[in-house]
C-alpha positions as a printed Julia matrix, in Angstrom:
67×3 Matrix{Float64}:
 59.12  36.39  127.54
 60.74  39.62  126.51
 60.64  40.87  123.43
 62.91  43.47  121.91
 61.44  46.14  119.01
 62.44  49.18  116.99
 60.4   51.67  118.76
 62.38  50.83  122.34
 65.2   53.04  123.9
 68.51  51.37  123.69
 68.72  51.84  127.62
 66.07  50.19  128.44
 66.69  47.22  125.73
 70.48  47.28  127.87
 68.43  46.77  131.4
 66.54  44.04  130.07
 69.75  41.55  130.46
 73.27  42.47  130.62
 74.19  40.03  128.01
 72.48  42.84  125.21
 75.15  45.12  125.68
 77.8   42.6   124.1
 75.81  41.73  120.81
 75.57  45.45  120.45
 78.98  46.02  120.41
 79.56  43.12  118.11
 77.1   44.93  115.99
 79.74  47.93  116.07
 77.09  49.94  118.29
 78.66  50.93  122.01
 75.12  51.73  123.54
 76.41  50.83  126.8
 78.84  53.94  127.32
 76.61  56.54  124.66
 74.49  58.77  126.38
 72.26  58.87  123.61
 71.2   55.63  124.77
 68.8   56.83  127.16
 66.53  59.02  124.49
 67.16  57.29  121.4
 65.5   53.65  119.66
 67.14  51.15  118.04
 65.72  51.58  115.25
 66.62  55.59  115.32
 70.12  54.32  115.98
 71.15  51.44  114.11
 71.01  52.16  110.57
 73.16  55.68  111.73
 76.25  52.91  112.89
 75.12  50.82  109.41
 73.32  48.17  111.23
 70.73  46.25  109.67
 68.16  46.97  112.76
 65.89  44.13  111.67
 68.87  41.75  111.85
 69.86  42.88  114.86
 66.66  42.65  116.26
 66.56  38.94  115.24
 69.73  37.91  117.3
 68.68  40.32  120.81
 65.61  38.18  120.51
 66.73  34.45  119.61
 69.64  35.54  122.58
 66.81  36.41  125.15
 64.78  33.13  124.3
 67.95  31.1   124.72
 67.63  32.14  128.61
């Protein structure tokens, strides 16, 4: 099962499952259309768009086990 962590590149978190990309911008993060997405980490990003990464973190991952 995949598991999502602070140290991964947005972009690659978004190819994981196309669902991501929604609970992101919920989060008030628009990784999908940033082209910082490709070079930067969540946890590099987050706390810049005042996102509690670990939280965030939490939900990608209960979301991905739901599947």
């Amino acid at each position: 099962m995949a598991r999502v962590t602070k140290d991964m590149i947005i972009a690659d978190i978004l190819a994981m499952d196309s669902g991501i990309a929604q609970i992101l911008r919920n989060a008030g993060m628009g990784c999908a259309g940033c082209p910082g997405a490709s070079g930067e980490t969540l946890g590099g990003s987050a706390p810049g768009h005042g996102v509690d990464v670990d939280a965030l973190i939490e939900e990608i991952n209960a979301y991905l086990d739901s599947k």
